[in-house]
N, C-alpha and C positions, 0 to 999 in steps of 0.2 A: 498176568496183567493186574497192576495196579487199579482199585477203583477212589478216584478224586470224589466223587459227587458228594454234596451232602443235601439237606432240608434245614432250609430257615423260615422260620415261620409258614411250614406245613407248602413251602413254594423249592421245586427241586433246584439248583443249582450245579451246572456240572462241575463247577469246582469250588473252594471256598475263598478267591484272591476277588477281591473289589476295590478298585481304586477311589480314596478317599474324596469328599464333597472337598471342593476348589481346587483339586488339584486334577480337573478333567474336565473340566468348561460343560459342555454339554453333548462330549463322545464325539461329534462330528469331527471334529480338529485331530485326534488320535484317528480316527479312521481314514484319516486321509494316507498316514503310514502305514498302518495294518490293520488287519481284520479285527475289530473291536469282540467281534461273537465267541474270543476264543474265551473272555473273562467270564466269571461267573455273575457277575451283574457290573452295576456302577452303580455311585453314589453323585450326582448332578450339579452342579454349584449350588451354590445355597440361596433359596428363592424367596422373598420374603411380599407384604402384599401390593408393596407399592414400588416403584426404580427407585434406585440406589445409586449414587453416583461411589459412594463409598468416600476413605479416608483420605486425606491430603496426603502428598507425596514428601519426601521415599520413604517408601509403607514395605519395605524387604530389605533386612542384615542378616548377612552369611553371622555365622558363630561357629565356634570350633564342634564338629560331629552336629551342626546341624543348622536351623536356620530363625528366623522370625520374622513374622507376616502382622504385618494392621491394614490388611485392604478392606475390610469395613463390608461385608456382604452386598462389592457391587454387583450389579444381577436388574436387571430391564422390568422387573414385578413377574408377578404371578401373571395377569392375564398377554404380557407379553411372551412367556416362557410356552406359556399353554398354545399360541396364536403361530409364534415363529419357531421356537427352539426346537418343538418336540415333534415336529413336522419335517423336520430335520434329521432329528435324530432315529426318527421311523426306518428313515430311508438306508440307514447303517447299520441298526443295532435292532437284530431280531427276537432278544427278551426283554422279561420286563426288567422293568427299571426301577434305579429306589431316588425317592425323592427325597431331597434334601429341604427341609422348612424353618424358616427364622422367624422370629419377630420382638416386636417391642410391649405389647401388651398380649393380651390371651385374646383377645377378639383380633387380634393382626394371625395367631395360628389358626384359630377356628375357620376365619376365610378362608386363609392359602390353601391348608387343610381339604378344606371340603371341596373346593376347586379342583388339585391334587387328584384329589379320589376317585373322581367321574373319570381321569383320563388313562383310557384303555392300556398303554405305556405302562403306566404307573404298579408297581408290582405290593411295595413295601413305602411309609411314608417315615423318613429319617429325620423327626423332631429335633432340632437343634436347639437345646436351653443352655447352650458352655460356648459359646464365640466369649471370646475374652478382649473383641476387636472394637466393640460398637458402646454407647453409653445409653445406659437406658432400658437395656433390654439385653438378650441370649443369656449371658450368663447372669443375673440378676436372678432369672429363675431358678438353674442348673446348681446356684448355693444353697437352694432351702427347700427340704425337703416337701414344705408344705407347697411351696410355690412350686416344684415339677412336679407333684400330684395333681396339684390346680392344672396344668395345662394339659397335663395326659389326659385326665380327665372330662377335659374340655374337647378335645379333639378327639378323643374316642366316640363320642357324644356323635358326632357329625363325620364319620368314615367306618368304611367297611372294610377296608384291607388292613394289612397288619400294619402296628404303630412304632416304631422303634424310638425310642428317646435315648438322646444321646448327649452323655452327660460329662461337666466340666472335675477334672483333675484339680482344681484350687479350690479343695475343699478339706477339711478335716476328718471327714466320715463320709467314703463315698458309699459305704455298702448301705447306714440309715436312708440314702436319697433311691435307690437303684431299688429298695424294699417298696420304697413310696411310691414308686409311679410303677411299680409290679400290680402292687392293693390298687390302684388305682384304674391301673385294667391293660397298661402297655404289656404289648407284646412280645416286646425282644430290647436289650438296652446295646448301645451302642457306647463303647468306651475305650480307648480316653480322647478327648478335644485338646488341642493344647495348652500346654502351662504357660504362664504371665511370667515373659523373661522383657528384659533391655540390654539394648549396648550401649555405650558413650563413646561418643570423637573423640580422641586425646587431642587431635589438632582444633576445634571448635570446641571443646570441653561443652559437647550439649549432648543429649539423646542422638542417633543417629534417625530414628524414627517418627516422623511428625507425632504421632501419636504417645509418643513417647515409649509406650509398653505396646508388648505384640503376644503373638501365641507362638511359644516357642515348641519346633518339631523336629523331628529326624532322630538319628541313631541315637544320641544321647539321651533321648527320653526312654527307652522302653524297658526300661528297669522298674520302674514306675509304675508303666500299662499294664507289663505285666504282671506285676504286685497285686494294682487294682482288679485287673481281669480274675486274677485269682480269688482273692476276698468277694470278691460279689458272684463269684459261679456257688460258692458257698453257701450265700444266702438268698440265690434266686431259683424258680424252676424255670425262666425263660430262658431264652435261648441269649447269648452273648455276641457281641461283633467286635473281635477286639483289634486295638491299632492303638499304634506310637513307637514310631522306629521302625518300621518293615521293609527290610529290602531284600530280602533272601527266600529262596524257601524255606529254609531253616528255621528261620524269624516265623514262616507261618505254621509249621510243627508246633514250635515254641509257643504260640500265642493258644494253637490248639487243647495242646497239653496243660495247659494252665484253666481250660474253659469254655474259651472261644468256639463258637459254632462257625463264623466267616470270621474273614480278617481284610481289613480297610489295608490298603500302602496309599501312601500320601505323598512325604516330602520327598520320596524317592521318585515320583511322577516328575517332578519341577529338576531334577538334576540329570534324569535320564528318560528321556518318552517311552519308553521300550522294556521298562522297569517290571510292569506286572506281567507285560505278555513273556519276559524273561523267566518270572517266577515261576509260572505254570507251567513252560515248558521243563523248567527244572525239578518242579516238584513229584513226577514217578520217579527220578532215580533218585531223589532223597529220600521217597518213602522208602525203596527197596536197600538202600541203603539202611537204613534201620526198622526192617523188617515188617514194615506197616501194609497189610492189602488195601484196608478201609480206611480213607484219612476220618470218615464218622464216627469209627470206632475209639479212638483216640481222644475226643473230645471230652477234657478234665480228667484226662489219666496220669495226670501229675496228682491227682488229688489222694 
């Protein structure tokens, strides 16, 4: 018998597949089809501290191997998530959960943050400074390493469980930012967010996107992720979450082998519901396919 489990930030998981923040609402919606308990956690929609109606429409272009989103982190706030969502999501999902947190200033994370924290649900808190969707704010931070020190640092300040900071791919050095919010006292980095793509209408000759730019996701990115995952398992001791492009088990070997402690699937949610609880059902006969007992053991043995 194959063992899946691993340990992310010192919390067991039985396996390492977590379907990515926005691409799983708040679990309830997937559990209406299957049993959500069989993942190794989730990641929640991204909640930031006040409603969002998010961006003007149409905020989604298919692209060739993948896709691109400007829905703008809408999401009902933090004290609505806390009130309804997660009262909700009790009733389905019997581990804990990772929290997904956005904002536009560092006192917009400190709130959510510390709200977050108190709730017994809440396992890991998934800092988001890389939305490439909103102005203003997420990825503002997620470019400079001083500015995602600043908000680790700030949120560490006011939480007790582990802090994951999850950092944007439009950068030129991801491993100097991934160092920063290591010194800075995060616990695990979460990588990669999506990259700043566009499409144009040839028949309107415009963006097809209100927004113009989106974050672009899916197969075609994870050459990339996996680059980055690689380079920064080099220069960190924490633990890694790696994602961009996952729909396979294969994908999640690969992400392993590169680094990765868990691995997020995302665009793969939005094409197929059934996408991660596929995964793990696939992934003992790919371990034993290539000879793996302990998917833990594997972690950075490309290195």
């Amino acid at each position: 018998m194959v063992n899946t489990k691993v340990e992310l930030c010192k919390i067991m998981l039985d396996n390492p597949v977590i379907p990515a923040s926005g691409t799983f609402g708040f679990g309830y919606e997937f559990a209406e089809i299957y049993d959500i308990n069989c993942l190794g956690t989730f990641s929640f929609k991204g909640t930031t501290k006040d409603a969002r109606f998010g961006n003007p429409t149409p905020r989604i272009a298919e692209c060739e191997r993948g896709m691109i989103n400007a829905v703008g982190l809408q999401n009902p706030g933090v004290e609505a998530v806390i009130a309804n969502e997660l009262p909700k999501l009790k009733e389905c999902f019997h581990k804990p959960v990772m929290a997904n947190v956005s904002g536009f200033a560092i006192e917009d994370y400190v709130y959510t943050c510390e709200k977050l924290d108190k709730e017994e649900q809440v396992g890991w808190l998934e800092v988001n400074v890389s939305c490439p969707n909103v102005h203003g704010g997420g990825m503002a931070f997620g470019t400079s390493a001083q500015a995602a020190a600043e908000v680790t640092k700030a949120v560490k300040a006011v939480t007790t469980k582990p802090v994951i900071i999850k950092l944007s791919p439009n950068v030129t050095d991801i491993v100097s930012i991934a160092k920063a919010c290591e010194e800075a006292g995060a616990d695990g980095i979460s990588l990669i967010n999506t990259l700043l793509g566009m499409r144009i209408d040839l028949k309107t000759k415009k963006p097809v996107i209100a927004n113009k730019m989106g974050g672009f996701s899916g197969p075609a990115i994870k050459p990339v992720a996996l680059r980055m995952v690689y380079q920064v398992y080099e220069a960190v001791n924490i633990p890694i979450v790696g994602m961009g492009g996952v729909s396979t088990a294969e994908d999640v070997i690969e992400f392993m082998l590169a680094g990765a402690t868990a691995v997020q699937v995302g665009a793969a949610n939005l094409i197929d519901p059934f996408a991660a609880r596929d995964i793990i059902d696939n992934l003992p006969a790919v371990m034993e396919k290539y000879s793996i007992e302990n998917l833990s053991d594997i972690i950075g043995g490309a290195h």
